[in-house]
C-alpha positions, -999 to +999 in steps of 0.1 A: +179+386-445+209+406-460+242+400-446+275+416-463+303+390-469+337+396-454+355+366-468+352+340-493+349+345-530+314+370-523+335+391-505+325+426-504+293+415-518+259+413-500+246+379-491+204+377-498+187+351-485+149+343-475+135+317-450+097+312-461+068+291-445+054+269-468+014+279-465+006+242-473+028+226-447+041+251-428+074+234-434+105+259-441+113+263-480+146+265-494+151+293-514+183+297-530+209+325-519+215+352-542+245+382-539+244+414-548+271+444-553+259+473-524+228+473-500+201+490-521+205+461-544+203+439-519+171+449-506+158+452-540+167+420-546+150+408-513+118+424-526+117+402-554+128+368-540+093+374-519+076+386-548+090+355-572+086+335-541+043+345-535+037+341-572+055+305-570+035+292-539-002+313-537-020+284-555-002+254-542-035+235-534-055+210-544-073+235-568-044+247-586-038+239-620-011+207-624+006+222-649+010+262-636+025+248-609+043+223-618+063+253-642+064+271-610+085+243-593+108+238-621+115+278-622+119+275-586+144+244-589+163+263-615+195+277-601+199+247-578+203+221-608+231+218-638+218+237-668+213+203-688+187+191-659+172+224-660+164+218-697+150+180-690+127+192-664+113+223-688+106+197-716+085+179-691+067+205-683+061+214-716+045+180-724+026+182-692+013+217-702+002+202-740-016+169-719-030+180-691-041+214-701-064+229-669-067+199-648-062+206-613-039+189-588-068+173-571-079+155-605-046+143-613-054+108-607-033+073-613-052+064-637-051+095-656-011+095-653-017+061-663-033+074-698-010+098-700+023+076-701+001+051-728-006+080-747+028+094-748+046+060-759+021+058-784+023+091-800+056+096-799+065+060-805+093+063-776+108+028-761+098+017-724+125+011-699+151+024-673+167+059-685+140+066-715+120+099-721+090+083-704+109+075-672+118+105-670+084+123-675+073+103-645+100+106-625+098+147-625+058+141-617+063+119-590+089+142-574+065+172-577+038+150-564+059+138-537+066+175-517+022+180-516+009+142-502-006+144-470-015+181-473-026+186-507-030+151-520-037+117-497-012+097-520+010+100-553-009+093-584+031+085-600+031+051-574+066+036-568+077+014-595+053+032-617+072+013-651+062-021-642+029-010-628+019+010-659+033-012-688+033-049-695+064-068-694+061-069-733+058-029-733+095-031-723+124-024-753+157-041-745+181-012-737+212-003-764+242-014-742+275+006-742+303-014-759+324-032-735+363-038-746+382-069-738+417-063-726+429-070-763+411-048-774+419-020-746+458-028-755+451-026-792+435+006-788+466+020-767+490+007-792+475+024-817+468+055-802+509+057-790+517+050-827+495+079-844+507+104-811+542+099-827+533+107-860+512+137-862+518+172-849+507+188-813+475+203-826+461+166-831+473+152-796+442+162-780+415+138-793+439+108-789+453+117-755+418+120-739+413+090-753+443+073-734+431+092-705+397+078-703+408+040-718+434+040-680+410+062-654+374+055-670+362+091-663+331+106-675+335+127-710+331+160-696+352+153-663+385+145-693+374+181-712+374+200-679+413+185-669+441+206-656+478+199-663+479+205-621+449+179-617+477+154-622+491+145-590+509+116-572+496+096-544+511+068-528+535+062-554+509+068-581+502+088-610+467+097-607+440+128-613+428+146-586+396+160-602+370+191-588+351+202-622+334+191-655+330+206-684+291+207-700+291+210-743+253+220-740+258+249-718+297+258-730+310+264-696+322+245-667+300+232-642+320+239-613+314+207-598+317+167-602+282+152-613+262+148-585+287+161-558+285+195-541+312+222-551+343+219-535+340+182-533+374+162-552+374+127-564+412+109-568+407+089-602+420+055-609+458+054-607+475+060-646+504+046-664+540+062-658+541+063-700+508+081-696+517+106-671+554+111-691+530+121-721+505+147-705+538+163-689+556+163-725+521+175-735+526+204-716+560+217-727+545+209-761+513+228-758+533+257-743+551+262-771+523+260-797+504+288-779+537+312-777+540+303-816+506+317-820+503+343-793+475+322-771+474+318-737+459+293-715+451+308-682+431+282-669+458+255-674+437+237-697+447+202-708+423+196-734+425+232-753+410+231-792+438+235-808+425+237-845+405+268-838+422+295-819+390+314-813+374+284-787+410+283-777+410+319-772+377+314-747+392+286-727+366+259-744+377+228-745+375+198-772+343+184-782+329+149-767+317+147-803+351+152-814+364+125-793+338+099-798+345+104-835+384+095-831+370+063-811+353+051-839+379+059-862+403+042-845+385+012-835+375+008-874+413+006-884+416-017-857+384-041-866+370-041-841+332-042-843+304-033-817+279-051-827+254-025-826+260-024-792+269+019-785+306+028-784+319+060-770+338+073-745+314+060-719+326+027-728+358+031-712+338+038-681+317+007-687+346-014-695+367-004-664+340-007-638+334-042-653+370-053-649+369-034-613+339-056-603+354-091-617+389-084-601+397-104-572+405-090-539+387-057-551+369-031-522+340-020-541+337+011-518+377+021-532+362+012-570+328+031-565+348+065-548+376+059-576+348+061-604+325+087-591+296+065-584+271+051-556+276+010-552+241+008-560+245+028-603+279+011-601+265-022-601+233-012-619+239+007-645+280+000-654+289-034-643+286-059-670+294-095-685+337-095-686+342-112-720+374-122-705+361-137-674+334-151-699+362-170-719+379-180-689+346-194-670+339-213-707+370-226-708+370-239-672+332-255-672+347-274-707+381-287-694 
């Protein structure tokens, strides 16, 4: 179907979009939409979204070959997923095209997946557990697995809770925690950062700001790069960000969208400090004036400009996460203050604030979840740890 677009950003343009039946399950497939300049384009264009589309979908059966089409799918997926999820799901199927070679759908048994995630450990010598390489590898399988049972195969061979069912409790490798400050620590940290922003020059803000950013609002790395002076904004009384984009250093480019949210959608962040929403303002004027000095611009109202390389800053690209977790370290080494061996980054601001959001009293978990980006269910799993202050306190109280 080709429809021309009279408003929106496509304006002008021609929209393309096909409706097919899936031969398998006579279900509709989603196809994504595609835009072209004039008609004969369009229709060009048409052509080969059927074409791409037959190719993809003629030997979706039980004898297909597991790994053909399993590439197919990923293709197919591509332009609907972030460009760093796009490049996860081809390294699967890489590794499913090296280990499964021809073996058709109808083969692809639970036992064999079963071989195949022993095999893969072993070989590669990769740890077991929630978020590793192998969890992932089964997770894509069982999600291409999941659109064909009950027309191509009677069940998933990837079975629900496939980790526990495949490996031995003794198979499992204790995760690497994120570092998780105490609120001495988080003060330190600010201190410190307030006393080197006073004596160094605008160029070497950045780093440290973004640091103060993420130590008050918890934000994920590439949600700080992406930041606009106008994403600051006030809400009931409240310095806060009001945040629509993120910022990926794999792809170098902005993702146009919050991780895991549609475009369009906008998150208000955890309210900020007045002292920390005086210094991105004072930021600005400073910024300003460094870009006039040196005949840059900043079109896109950049915050986070690199402002040691004027060619980046030329292109609108942003700091480096790299860059940021390097200050972190730095600065928590002149402080003393030691991980453990546990990971420290920028993440563990996040990790720290959602920990002091879930032990707060009086707290709506819903307002803390939306504030951080997050369903309840990753908030509580995956960021919510022990409070060393709350530790101490509970220590001190059971001793009294």
């Amino acid at each position: 179907m080709i429809k021309k677009m009279k408003t929106g950003k496509h304006a002008g343009e021609y929209q393309v979009r096909i409706q097919p039946i899936n031969k398998i399950t006579h279900k509709r497939e989603s196809w994504p939409v595609e835009y072209a300049k004039d008609r004969r384009t369009a229709k060009a264009l048409e052509r080969k979204m059927w074409s791409d589309y037959e190719d993809g979908m003629q030997l979706a059966d039980g004898n297909a070959v597991f790994a053909d089409e399993f590439q197919k799918y990923v293709v197919r997926r591509k332009n609907a997923i972030s460009p760093v999820t796009y490049r996860d799901w081809q390294n699967s199927a890489n590794e499913f095209k090296k280990y499964f070679k021809d073996t058709k759908i109808k083969d692809v048994t639970e036992q064999l997946v079963e071989q195949f995630a022993h095999d893969f450990v072993c070989e590669r010598k990769v740890t077991v557990g929630r978020g590793t390489v192998i969890d992932q590898r089964l997770t894509h399988m069982r999600s291409f697995f999941k659109q064909l049972v009950g027309q191509v195969v009677k069940k998933n061979p990837v079975p629900d809770g496939y980790l526990e069912k495949i490996f031995r409790k003794s198979d499992f490798s204790v995760k690497k925690q994120q570092y998780v400050f105490s609120n001495i620590e988080l003060k330190s940290i600010k201190d410190q950062i307030k006393l080197e922003l006073g004596g160094t020059t605008v160029a070497n803000w950045g780093t440290r700001l973004a640091l103060w950013i993420d130590l008050e609002t918890g934000m994920r790395p590439g949600e700080v790069q992406a930041l606009k002076f106008n994403n600051l904004v006030e809400e009931d009384g409240y310095s806060t960000f009001k945040i629509n984009d993120s910022w990926s250093d794999y792809s170098r480019q902005f993702n146009g969208a919050l991780k895991a949210r549609p475009k369009g959608y906008v998150r208000y962040c955890l309210p900020i400090s007045q002292s920390l929403a005086d210094f991105v303002n004072k930021f600005k004027k400073e910024q300003k004036n460094f870009l006039d000095r040196h005949n840059l611009t900043n079109p896109k109202n950049l915050i986070f400009l690199n402002l040691h390389d004027y060619k980046t800053c030329a292109n609108d690209i942003p700091i480096t996460q790299r860059s940021m977790n390097e200050m972190l370290k730095k600065i928590c080494a002149k402080l003393g203050i030691s991980s453990n061996g546990e990971k420290l980054s920028m993440y563990s601001f996040r990790h720290t604030l959602c920990t002091k959001l879930a032990n707060k009293p009086g707290m709506s978990y819903p307002w803390a979840t939306e504030r951080m980006g997050n369903s309840l269910g990753i908030f509580m799993r995956v960021y919510v740890k022990s409070d060393r202050d709350i530790n101490q306190k509970m220590m001190d109280t059971w001793m009294a």
